[in-house]
N, C-alpha and C positions, 0 to 999 in steps of 0.2 A: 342543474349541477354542471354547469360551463366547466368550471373549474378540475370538479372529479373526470371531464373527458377528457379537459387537456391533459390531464395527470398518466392516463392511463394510456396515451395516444405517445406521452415522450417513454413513455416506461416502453412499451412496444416499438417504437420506432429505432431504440437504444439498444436494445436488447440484441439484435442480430441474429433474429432468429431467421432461417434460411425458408421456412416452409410457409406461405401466404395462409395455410388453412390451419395450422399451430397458432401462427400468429391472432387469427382470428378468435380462436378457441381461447386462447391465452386471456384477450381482451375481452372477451366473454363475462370468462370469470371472475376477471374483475371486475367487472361493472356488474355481476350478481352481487360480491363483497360486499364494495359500496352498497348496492340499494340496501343487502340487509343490516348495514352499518346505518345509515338516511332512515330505512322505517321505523327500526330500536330507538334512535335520538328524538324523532318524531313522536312516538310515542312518549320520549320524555319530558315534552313540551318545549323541545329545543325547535327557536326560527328558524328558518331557511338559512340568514345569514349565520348563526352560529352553527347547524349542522358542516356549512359548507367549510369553516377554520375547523371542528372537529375531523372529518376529514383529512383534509394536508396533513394536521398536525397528527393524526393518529395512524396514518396509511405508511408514513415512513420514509426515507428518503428514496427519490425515483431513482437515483444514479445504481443507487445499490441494489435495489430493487432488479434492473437493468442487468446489474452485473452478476447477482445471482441466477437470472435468467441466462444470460450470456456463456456462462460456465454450464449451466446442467446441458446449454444443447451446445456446447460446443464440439464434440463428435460430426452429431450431422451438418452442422456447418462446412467441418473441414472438408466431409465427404461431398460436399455440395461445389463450393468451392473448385477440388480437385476434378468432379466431374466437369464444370465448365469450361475450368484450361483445360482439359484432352478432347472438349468438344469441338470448343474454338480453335483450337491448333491443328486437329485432324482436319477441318473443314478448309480451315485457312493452307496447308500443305497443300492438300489435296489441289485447290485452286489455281496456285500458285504453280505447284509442278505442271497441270494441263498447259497452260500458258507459257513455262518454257519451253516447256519440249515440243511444245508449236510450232513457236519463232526459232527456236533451236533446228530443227528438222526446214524451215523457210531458208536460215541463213546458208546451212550446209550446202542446199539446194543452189541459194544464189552464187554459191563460192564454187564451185564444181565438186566439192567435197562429198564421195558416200556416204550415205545413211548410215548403214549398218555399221560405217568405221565412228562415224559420232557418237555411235547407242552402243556399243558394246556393255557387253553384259557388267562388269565391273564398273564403267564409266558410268553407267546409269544409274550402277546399286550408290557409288559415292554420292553423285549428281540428288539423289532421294533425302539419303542421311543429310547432306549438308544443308540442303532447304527443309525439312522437318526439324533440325536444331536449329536452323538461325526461328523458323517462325515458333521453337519453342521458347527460345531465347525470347523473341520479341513478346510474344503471349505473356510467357513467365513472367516478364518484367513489369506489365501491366498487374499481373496479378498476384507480385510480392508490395508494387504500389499500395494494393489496398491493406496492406496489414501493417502501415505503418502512419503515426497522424505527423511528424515532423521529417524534414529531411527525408523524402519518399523514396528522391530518384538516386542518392548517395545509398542508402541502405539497403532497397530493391537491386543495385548493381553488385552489393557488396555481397548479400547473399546470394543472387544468381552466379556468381565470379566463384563463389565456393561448390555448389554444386557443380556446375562445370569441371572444377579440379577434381571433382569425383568422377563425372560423366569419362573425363580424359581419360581418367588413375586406373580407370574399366575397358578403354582402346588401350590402352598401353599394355595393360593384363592378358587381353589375347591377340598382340601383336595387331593390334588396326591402327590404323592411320589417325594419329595425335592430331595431326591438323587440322581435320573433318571437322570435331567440335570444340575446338579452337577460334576457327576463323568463322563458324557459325555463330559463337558467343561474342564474337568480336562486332560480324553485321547486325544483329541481333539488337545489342545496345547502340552501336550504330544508328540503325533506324528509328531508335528508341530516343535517342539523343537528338537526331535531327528534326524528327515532328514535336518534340520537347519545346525546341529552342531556338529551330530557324522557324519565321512565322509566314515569310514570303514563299508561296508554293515554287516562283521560279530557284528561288534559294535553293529551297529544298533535292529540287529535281537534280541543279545545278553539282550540290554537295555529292549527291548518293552517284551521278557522272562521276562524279571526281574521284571520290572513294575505291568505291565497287572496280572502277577504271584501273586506278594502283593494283587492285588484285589480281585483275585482269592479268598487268603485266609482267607482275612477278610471279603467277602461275603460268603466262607462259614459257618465261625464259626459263622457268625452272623444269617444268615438262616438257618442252617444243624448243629445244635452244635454236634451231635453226629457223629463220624469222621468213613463214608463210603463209602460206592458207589457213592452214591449221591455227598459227599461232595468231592471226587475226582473228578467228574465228572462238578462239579461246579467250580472247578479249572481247569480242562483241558477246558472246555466252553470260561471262562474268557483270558485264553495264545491263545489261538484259533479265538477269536474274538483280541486279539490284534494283532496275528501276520498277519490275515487278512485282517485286517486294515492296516496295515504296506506295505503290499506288495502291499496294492493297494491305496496306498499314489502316489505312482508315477505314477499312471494310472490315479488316481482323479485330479493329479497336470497336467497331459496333456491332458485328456479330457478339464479340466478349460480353460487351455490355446489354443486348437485348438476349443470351441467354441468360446473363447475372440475374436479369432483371423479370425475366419471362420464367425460369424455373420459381424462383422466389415466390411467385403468386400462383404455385401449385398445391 
């Protein structure tokens, strides 16, 4: 029964269902169906080839099949789903802040600049927030991708750009800094945009220089207007934190995918 595996192989593999051992259980049962469908027809003196057109023809179409599947577990989908961005973004923050505040703490050093005036308690608490939204932003956008079969990267921007206006509508509600997840949602897709669409890694590097460098600037004229230590240091922070992000875009893009893909077959 070639046929009835494949059948029940697209039915499963359509269906979305999140859980490797659901999945199996699922396939199971159908392929008890089938046999006890195959032994009745057998018994009726039906060939092998005509049980095998009984079958197709009597099992139904797979799509729908699929998509009644797809609806009853759509719940633990979502829940699954949701677990992987906050596993992948915790992980991926996490990484990415050790690594600033490394070369952050390096560059101060090489500039004569105090520690303690870099890390201040505030400076740090923003310095957290803005690298936890941009690699949410970057996560997110990865994983509004998969919930759409056309026009991925316009749509995934379009509703990440909407939450965002809520993230903001929620600083702005008790007086926090609009700009935090602003300019997080801005490098975010940013990053998202540039491993999209520049293919040449030097591009790449080249672009997020460029970028992250602008912000540099106008955060420091904006915080630091008199042009020092500081305010280099506030530009080399800003290329620092992009190119860190950058480099570990493609570590967040397969952490995402080897939890997507490693929960799934639980």
């Amino acid at each position: 029964m070639h046929s009835a595996n494949e059948l029940i192989e697209r039915i499963v593999s359509s269906a979305q269902i999140p859980s490797g051992r659901r999945r199996h259980d699922i396939a199971h049962e159908l392929r008890a169906h089938i046999e006890d469908f195959v032994l009745i027809a057998r018994e009726g003196g039906h060939t092998d080839e005509e049980i095998e057109r009984l079958v197709l023809a009597n099992f139904g179409d797979p799509r729908e099949i699929a998509r009644e599947f797809a609806w009853v577990y759509r719940r633990e989908r979502a829940i699954f789903r949701i677990s992987v961005f906050l596993l992948s973004t915790l992980a991926a923050a996490s990484a990415i802040s050790a690594v600033v505040l490394a070369l952050q703490a390096s560059m101060a050093i090489g500039l004569g600049i105090p520690i303690l005036r870099v890390f201040r308690g505030r400076h740090l608490m923003l310095e957290a927030i803005y690298i936890l939204c941009t690699v949410s932003a970057y996560v997110g956008f990865i994983f509004l991708e998969r919930l759409f079969d056309r026009d991925r990267f316009g749509k995934a921007m379009a509703s990440l750009a909407l939450m965002f206006a809520l993230v903001g509508a929620g600083f702005a509600a008790v007086n926090a800094q609009v700009e935090v997840p602003l300019f997080a949602f801005v490098s975010g897709v940013l990053l998202r945009a540039i491993q999209v669409f520049l293919k040449s890694r030097g591009a790449r590097i080249g672009a997020v220089i460029a970028c992250f460098g602008l912000f540099g600037v106008a955060s420091a004229f904006w915080q630091t207007p008199n042009l020092g230590n500081e305010a280099a240091l506030k530009l080399a922070i800003w290329i620092t934190i992009g190119v860190c992000c950058h480099l570990l875009t493609d570590v967040a893009a397969r952490l995402d995918r080897a939890l997507f893909n490693g929960v799934q077959e639980l």
